[in-house]
C-alpha positions as CSV (number, residue, x, y, z in Angstrom):
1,X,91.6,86.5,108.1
2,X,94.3,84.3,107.6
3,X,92.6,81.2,106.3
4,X,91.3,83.5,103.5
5,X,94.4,84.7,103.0
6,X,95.8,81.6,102.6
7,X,92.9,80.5,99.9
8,X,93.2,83.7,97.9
9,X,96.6,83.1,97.4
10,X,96.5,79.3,96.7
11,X,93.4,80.0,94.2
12,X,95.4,82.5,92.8
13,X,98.9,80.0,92.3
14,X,96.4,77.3,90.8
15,X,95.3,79.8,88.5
16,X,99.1,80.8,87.7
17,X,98.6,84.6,88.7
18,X,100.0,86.2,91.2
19,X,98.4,89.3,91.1
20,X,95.9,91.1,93.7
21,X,92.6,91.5,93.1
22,X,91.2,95.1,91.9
23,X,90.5,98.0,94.3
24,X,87.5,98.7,94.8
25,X,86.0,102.0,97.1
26,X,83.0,103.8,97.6
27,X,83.6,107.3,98.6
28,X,81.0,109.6,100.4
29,X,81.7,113.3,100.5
30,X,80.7,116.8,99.0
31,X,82.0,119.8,97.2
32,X,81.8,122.8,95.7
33,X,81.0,123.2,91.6
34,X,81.8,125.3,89.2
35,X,78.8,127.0,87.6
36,X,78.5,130.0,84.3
37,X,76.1,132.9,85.8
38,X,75.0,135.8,83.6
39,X,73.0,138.7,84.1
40,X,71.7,141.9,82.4
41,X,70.9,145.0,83.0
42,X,69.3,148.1,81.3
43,X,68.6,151.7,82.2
44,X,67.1,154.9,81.1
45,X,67.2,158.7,81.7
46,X,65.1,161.5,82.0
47,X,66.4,162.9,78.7
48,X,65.2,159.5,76.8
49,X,68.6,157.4,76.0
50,X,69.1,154.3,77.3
51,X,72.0,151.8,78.0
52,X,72.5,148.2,78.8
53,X,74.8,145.7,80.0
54,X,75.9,142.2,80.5
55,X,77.8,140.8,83.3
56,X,79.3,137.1,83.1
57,X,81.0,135.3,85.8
58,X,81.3,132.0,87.9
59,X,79.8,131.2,91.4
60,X,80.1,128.1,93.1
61,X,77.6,125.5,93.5
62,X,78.0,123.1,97.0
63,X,76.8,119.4,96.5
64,X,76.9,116.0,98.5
65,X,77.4,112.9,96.4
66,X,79.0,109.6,96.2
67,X,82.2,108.4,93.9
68,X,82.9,105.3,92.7
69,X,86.5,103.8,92.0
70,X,88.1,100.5,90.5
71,X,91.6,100.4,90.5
72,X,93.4,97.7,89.0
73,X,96.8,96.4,89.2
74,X,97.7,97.1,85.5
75,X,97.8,101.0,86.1
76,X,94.1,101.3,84.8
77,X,91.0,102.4,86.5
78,X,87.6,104.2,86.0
79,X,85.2,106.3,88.4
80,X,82.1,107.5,88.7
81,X,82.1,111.2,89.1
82,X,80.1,113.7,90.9
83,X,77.1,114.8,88.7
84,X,77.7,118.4,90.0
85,X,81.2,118.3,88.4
86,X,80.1,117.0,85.2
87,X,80.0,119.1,81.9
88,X,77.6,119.1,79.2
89,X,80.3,117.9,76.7
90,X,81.7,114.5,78.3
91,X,83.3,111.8,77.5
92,X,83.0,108.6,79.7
93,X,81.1,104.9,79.2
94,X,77.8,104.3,81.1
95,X,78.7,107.0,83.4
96,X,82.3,106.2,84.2
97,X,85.6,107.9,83.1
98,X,88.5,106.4,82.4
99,X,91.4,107.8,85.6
100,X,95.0,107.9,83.3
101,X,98.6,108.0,84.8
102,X,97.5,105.9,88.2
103,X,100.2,105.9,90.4
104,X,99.8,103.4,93.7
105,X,102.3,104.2,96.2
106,X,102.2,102.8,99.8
107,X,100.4,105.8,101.5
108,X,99.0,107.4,98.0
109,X,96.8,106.9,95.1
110,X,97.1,109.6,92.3
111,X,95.7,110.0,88.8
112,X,94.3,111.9,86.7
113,X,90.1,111.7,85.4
114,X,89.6,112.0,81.6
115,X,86.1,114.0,81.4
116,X,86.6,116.0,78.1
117,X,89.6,117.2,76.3
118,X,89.7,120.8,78.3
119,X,88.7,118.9,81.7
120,X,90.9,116.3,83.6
121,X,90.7,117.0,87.3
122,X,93.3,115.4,89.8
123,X,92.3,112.7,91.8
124,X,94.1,111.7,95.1
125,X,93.5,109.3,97.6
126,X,95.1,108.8,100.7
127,X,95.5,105.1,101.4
128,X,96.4,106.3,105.4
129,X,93.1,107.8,106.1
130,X,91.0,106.7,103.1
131,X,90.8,110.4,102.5
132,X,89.8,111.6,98.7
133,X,90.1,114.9,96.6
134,X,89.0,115.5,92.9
135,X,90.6,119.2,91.9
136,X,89.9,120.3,88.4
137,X,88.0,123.2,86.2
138,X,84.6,122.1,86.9
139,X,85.0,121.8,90.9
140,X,86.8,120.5,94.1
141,X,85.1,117.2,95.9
142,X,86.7,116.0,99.1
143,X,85.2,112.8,100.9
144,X,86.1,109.3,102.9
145,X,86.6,105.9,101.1
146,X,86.1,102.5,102.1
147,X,86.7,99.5,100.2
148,X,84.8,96.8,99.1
149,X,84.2,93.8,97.4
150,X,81.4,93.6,94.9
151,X,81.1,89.5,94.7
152,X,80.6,89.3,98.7
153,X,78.8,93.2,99.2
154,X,76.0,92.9,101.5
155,X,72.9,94.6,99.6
156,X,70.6,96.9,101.6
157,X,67.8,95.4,100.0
């Protein structure tokens, strides 16, 4: 641990930056979406009039999935969101969304997810535990993090 320590930090003086390398996490956890429901109804009477109705309300949807997050050192970052959370009218690139105001603290990592200009859920991170929680219109998500590196990832297959 210490000799690469030592060579991350001399490659990175030969290179004249200082700066650490992104953060990278893979988070595995479920939550609860979301979702429109309507319903109708009609009845008649005896005498022959009839009425109707509509009902329209939400009801929540539970789901397992996995979030993706790079965090960078310049206050930028992007993630891969939940498909359960995930409008029909979204922004995002290839299937990530840019996180905006990314604060890194010592214990937290906060931000908040640009999906569409009515949804941008909270995202926090607990660097402690390597707890996560997305909080926003479309849902809640809640899981565990761990980091990793994407040049030296062991592939299942």
């Amino acid at each position: 641990m210490v000799r690469s320590a030592a060579i991350f930090i001399a490659g990175a003086l030969a290179t004249g930056t200082a700066a650490a390398a992104p953060l990278h996490l893979v988070c595995i956890g479920n939550g609860s979406a979301n979702r429109i429901t309507s319903t109708y109804g009609s009845a008649w009477s005896s005498n022959g009039t009839s009425a109707w109705g509509q009902a329209i309300g939400n009801r929540d949807v539970p789901f397992d999935d996995q979030v993706n997050i790079e965090l960078g050192d310049d206050g930028l970052g992007r993630i891969r969101m939940p498909r359960a959370m995930l409008p029909p009218i979204r922004g995002g690139k290839d299937g990530w969304f840019e996180v905006k105001d990314v604060v890194k603290g010592q214990d937290e990592i906060s931000g908040t997810v640009q999906v569409n200009v009515f949804n941008s859920p909270k995202l926090r991170i607990d660097r402690i535990r390597g707890h996560i929680s997305l909080s926003g219109k479309a849902g809640d998500y809640a899981g565990i993090c761990q980091p990793y590196d994407p040049a030296t990832v062991q592939r299942a297959f």
